[in-house]
C-alpha positions in Angstrom: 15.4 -22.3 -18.7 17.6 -21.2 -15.7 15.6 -21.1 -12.2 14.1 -24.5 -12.0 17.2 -26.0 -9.2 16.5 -25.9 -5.6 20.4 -24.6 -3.9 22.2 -23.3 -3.7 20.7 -19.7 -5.0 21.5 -18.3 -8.4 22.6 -14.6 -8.7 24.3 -12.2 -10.1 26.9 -10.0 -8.3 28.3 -6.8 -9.4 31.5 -5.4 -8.2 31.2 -3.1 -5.2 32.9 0.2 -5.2 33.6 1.8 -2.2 32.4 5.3 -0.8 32.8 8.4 -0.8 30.2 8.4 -3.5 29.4 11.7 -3.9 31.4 15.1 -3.0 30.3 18.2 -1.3 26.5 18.9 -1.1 24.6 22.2 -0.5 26.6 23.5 2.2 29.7 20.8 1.4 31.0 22.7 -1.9 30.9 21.8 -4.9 28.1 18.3 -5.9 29.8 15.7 -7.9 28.8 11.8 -8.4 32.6 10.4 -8.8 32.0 6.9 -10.5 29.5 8.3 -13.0 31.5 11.6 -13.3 28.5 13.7 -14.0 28.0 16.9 -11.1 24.6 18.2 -10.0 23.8 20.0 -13.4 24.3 17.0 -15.7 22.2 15.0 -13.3 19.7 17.5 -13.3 19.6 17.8 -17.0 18.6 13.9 -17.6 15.8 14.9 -15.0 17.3 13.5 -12.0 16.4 15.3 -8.6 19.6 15.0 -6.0 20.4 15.9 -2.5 22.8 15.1 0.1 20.9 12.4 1.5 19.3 10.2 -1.4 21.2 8.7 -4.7 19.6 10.7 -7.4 16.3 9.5 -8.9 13.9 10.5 -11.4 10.8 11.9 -9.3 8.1 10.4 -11.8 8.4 7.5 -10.8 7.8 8.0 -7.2 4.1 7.3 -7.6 5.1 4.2 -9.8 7.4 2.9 -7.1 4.5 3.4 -4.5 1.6 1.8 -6.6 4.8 -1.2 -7.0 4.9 -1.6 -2.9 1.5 -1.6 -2.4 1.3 -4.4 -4.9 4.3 -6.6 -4.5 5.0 -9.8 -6.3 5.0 -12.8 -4.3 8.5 -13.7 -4.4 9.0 -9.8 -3.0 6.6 -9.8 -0.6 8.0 -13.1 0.9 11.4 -11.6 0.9 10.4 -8.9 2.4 8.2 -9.9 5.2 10.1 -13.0 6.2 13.8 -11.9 5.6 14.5 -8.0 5.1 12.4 -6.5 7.2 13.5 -7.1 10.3 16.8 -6.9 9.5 19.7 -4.9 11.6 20.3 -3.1 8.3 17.6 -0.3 6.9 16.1 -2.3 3.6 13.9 0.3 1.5 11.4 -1.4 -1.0 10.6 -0.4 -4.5 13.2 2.5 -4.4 13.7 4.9 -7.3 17.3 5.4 -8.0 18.1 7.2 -11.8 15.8 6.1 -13.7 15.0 3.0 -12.4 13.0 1.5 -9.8 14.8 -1.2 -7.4 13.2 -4.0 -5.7 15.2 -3.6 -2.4 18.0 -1.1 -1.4 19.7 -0.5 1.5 21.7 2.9 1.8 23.9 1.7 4.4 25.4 -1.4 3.0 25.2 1.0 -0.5 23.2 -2.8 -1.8 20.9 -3.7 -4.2 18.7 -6.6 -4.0 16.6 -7.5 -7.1 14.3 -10.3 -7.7 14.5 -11.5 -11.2 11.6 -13.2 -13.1 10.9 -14.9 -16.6 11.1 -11.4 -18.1 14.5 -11.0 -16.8 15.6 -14.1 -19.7 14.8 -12.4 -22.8 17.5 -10.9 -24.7 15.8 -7.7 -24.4 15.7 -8.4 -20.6 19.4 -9.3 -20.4 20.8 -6.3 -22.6 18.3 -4.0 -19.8 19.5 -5.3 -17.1 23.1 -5.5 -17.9 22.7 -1.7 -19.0 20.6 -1.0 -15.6 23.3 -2.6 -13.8 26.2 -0.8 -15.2 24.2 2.6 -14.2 23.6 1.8 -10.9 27.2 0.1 -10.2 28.2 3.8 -11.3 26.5 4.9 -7.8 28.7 2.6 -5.8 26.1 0.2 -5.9 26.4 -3.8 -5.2 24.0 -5.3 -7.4 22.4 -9.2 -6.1 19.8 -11.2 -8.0 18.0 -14.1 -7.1 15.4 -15.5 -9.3 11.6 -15.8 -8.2 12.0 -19.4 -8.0 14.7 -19.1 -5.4 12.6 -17.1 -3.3 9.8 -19.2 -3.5 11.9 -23.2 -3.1 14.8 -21.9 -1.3 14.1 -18.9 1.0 16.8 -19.9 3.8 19.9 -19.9 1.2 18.9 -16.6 -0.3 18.3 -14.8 3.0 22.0 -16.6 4.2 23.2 -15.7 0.9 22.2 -11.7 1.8 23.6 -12.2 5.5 26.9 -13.4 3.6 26.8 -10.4 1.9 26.0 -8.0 4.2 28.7 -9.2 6.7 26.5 -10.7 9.4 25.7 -14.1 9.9 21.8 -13.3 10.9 20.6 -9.7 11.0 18.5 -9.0 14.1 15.0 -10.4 13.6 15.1 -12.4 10.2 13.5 -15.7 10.5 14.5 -18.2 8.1 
């Protein structure tokens, strides 16, 4: 089973795309998401809401995603209170986005963080995530996975992994 090694951290990276990601708005003309080529009415017809501020996301799960950060796993929480949080960049948890629900985004750096456990291994995990992936990459999105056990055993070489990432050798405030 993958996720038993100690450093560096394992992930997953997915190709980042840059912005503009979406055209116009309300009062900006005409709505279109460019990568996923879809405009306001197909979005709204797979039951997406959209605005010009938010990615579009399906609203039932907004209860879901709030019962999810009230309840965090442990690997989440841990990334969260000791590494995100504080960061210099704005890290939402448990955000929907389409039809999913992510474990950390942040709308400035357009990232996704996810934190993968044994579920995450199954063939029917795999083929979900690649497709999950794919979907949000559409958005402009950079997609990074670290397993639970990575977290957990090796918190300083994920949390320099995401400063890597996110072009800054230490955001403001992370302690690792």
């Amino acid at each position: 089973m993958m996720g038993h090694h100690k450093s560096p951290p394992s992930f997953k990276s997915g190709k980042h795309v840059s912005p503009p990601f979406f055209q116009g708005g309300s009062k900006g003309g005409s709505f279109k998401c460019k990568q996923l080529n879809m405009d306001r009415e197909d979005l709204k017809k797979r039951g997406l809401i959209t605005g010009n501020f938010h990615l579009p996301y399906n609203p039932a799960l907004v209860e879901r995603a709030k019962l999810l950060r009230k309840n965090m796993t442990k690997p989440e929480k841990k990334l969260w209170l000791d590494c995100l949080r504080h960061s210099k960049y704005k890290f939402l948890r448990q955000r929907p986005i389409d039809h999913f629900i992510v474990d950390f985004y942040s709308p400035e750096l357009k990232l996704v963080i996810e934190i993968d456990g044994e579920s995450h291994f199954t063939e029917d995990g795999k083929g979900y995530d690649a497709e999950r992936t794919s979907i949000l990459e559409g958005y402009g999105l950079k997609i990074i996975r670290f397993l639970n056990t990575d977290v957990m055993e090796n918190l300083a070489g994920v949390c320099s992994e995401i400063h890597r990432i996110c072009g800054s050798p230490r955001p403001g405030g992370i302690s690792t």
